[in-house]
C-alpha positions in Angstrom: -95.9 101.0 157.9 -92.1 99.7 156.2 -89.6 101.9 155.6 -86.7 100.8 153.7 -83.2 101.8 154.1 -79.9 101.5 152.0 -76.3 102.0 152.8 -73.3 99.9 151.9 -72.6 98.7 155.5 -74.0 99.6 159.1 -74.2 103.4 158.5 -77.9 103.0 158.3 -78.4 101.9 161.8 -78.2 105.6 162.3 -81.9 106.6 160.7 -83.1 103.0 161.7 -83.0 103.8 165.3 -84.0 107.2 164.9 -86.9 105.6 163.1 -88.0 103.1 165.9 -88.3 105.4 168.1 -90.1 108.3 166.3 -92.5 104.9 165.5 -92.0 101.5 167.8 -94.2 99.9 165.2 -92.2 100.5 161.9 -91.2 97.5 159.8 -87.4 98.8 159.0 -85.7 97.1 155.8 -82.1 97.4 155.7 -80.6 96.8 152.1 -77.0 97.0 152.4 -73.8 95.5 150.6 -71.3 95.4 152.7 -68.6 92.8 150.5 -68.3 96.2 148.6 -67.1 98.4 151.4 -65.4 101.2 151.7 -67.8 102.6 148.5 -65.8 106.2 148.7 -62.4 104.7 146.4 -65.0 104.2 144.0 -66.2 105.5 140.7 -69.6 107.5 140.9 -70.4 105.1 138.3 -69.7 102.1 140.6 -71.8 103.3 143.4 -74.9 104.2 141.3 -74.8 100.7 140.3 -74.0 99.2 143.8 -76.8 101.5 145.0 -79.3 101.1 142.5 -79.0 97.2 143.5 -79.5 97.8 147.2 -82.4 100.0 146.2 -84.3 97.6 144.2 -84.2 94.8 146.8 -85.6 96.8 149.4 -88.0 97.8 146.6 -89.3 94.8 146.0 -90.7 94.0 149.7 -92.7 97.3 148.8 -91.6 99.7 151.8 -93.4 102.9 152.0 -90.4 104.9 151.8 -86.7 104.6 150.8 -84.4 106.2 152.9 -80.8 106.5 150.9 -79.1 106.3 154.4 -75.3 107.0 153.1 -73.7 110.7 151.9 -71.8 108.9 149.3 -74.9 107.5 147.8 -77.0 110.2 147.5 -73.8 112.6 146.8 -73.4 110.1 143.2 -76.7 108.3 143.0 -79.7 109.8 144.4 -81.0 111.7 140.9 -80.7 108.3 139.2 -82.2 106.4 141.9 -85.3 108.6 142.0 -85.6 108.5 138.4 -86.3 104.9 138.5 -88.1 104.4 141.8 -90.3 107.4 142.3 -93.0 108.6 142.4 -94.4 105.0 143.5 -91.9 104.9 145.9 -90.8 108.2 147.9 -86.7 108.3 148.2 -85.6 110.4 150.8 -81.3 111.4 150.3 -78.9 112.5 153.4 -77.6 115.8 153.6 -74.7 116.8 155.3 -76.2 119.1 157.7 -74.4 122.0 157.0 -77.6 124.4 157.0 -78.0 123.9 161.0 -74.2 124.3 161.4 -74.5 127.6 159.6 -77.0 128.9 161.5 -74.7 128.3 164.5 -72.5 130.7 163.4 -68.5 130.4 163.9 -66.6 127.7 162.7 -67.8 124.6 161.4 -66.1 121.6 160.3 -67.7 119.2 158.1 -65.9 115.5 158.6 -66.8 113.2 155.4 -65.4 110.5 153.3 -62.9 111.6 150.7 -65.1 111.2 147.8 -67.6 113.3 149.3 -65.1 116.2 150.5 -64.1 118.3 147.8 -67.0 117.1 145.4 -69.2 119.4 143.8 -72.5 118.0 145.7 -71.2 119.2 148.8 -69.5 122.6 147.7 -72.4 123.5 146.5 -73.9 122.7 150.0 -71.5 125.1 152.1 -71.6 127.9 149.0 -75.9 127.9 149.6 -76.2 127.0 153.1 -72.9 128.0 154.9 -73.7 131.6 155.4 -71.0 133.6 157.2 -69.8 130.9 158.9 -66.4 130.0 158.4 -66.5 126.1 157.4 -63.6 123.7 157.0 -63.9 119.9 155.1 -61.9 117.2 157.1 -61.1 114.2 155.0 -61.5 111.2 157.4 -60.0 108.4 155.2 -60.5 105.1 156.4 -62.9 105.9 158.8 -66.5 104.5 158.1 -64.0 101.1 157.1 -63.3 101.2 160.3 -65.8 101.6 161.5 -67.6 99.1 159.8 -65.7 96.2 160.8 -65.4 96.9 164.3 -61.9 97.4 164.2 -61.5 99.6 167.3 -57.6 100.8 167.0 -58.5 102.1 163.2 -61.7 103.7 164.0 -59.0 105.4 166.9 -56.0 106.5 164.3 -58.5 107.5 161.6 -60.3 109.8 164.7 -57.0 111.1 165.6 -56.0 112.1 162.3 -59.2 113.7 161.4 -59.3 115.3 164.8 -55.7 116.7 164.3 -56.2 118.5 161.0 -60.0 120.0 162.7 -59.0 123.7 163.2 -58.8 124.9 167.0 -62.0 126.6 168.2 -63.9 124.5 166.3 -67.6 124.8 167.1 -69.4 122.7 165.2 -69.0 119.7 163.3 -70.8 117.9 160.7 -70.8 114.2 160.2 -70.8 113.9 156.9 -71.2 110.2 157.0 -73.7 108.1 158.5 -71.1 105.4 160.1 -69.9 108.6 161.9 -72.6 108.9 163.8 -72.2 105.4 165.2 -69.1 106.6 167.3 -70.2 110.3 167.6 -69.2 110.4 171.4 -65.5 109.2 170.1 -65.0 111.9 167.7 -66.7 114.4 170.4 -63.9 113.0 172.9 -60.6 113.5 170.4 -61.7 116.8 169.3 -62.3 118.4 172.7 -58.7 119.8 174.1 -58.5 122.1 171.4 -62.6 122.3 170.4 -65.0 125.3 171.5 -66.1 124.6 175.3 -69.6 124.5 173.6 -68.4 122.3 170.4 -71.7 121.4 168.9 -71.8 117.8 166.8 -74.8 117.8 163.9 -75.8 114.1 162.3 -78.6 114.3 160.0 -80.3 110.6 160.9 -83.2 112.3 163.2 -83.6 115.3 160.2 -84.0 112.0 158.0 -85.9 110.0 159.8 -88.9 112.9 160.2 -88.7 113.5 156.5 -89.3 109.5 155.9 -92.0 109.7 157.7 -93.6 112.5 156.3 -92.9 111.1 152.7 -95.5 108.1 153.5 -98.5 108.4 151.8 -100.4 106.9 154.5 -98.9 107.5 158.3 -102.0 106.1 160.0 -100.9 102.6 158.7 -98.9 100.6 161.6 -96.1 97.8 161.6 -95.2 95.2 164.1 -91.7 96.6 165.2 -90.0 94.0 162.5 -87.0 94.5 160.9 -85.5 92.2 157.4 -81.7 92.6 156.4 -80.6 91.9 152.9 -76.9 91.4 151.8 -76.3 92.2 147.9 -80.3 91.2 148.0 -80.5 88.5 150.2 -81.8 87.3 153.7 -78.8 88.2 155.9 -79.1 89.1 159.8 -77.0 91.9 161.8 -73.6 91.6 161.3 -72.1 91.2 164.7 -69.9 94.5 164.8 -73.6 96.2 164.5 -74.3 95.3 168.1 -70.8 97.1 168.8 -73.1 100.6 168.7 -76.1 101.6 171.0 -77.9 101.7 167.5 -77.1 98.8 166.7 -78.1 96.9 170.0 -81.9 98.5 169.7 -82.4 96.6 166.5 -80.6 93.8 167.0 -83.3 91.8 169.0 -86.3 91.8 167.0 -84.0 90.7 163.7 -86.7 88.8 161.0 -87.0 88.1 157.6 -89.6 88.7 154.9 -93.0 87.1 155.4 -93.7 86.3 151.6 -90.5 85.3 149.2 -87.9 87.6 149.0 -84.9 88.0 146.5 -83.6 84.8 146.4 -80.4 85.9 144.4 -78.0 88.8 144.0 -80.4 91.8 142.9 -78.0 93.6 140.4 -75.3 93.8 142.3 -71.6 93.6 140.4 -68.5 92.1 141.9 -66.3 95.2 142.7 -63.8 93.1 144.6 -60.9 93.3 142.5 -61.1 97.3 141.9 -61.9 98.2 145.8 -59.6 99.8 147.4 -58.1 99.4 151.1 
């Protein structure tokens, strides 16, 4: 079994490692891009493209499944990637979990990029799934940057700004963004003088992972535990600040690359240097 993910940097190693363990034998594809970090300044129409070039690398190793592993992506990008890649190809999106927060009852608050705070995807989200409970969205600019490149004093001040405008009492909160999950016990650790005694924290890389699964068409096939990176479409390996997160460190080891050719140039994916911000 190979199950592809995308994201424009290490949020995926999220699902990945939710993935190998679920299944030990999964051949994981990670399709990333991460020259064009952060992806949240930019236009919805940048990301589709950036994402739609990720997408069709992985595709053409023929995974079983595509997992869009990044709430920016599938916020802008996951109607148009589907379009194009299913059905041959299941695409499974992240969602915020606000639905499980709900449930929780009391007072949620659902830290995401800014282009994915505010935005009609994820209002829509709290207005069907939030319930009664009384939900809140923190802005967390800079973070998943931050994040990103290892850089631990940002990840830090972008924590402690989020964590400052996360009302008191809070008892749950969403990671709205897959790098978040990477430095969960930080956030947990900033937010707990003034959080509920109880404060719950709700990623959505397990939820995702068990839907990948379920996508395949054929779950009785095995793998060999491998794992390809492409960057912008090509053979690429870990970046280092991967092995800065437990996630990380699980996949780093058994790092390979295709076992027939692969992309051997940039797979659609435009220069967005100049217009990126930060």
């Amino acid at each position: 079994m190979k199950i592809a993910l995308m994201d424009s940097g290490i949020g995926l190693l999220a699902a990945a490692d939710a993935l190998r363990k679920l299944r030990p034998d999964v051949d994981l594809v990670l399709s990333s891009n991460p020259a064009s970090m952060p992806w949240g300044p930019l236009t919805p129409e940048e990301v589709t493209e950036l994402a739609l070039g990720c997408c069709r690398a992985a595709a053409a190793l023929e995974p079983d499944a595509l997992v869009v592993a990044c709430n920016t992506a599938s916020v802008h990008a996951l109607a148009t990637l589907r379009a194009e890649l299913e059905p041959g190809l299941p695409v499974i999106g992240t969602v915020p979990a606000i639905k499980p927060a709900a449930a929780l009852g009391g007072r949620v608050a659902i830290w995401a990029t800014p282009a994915t705070t505010g935005s009609d995807y994820q209002r829509g989200l709290i207005r069907d799934f939030g319930g009664t409970a009384d939900v809140t969205e923190v802005a967390c600019p800079g973070l998943a940057d931050a994040v990103e490149h290892g850089d631990e004093d940002a990840t830090a001040a972008a924590i402690a700004d989020a964590a400052a405008r996360t009302p008191h009492g809070t008892d749950v909160i969403v990671l709205g963004c897959t790098h978040y999950e990477l430095v969960a016990d930080r956030i947990r650790a900033a937010v707990a003088p003034t959080a509920s005694p109880a404060l719950a924290l709700l990623g959505s890389a397990d939820a995702v992972a068990a839907q990948a699964l379920r996508r395949v068409a054929d779950p009785t096939r095995t793998g060999t535990g491998t794992l390809t990176v492409l960057h912008a479409g090509l053979p690429a390996t870990l970046p280092p600040t991967a092995t800065l997160y437990p996630q990380g460190l699980t996949l780093a080891p058994v790092t390979a690359y295709p076992t027939r050719p692969g992309p051997t140039r940039e797979v659609d994916q435009p220069d967005f240097s100049r217009t990126r911000a930060g």
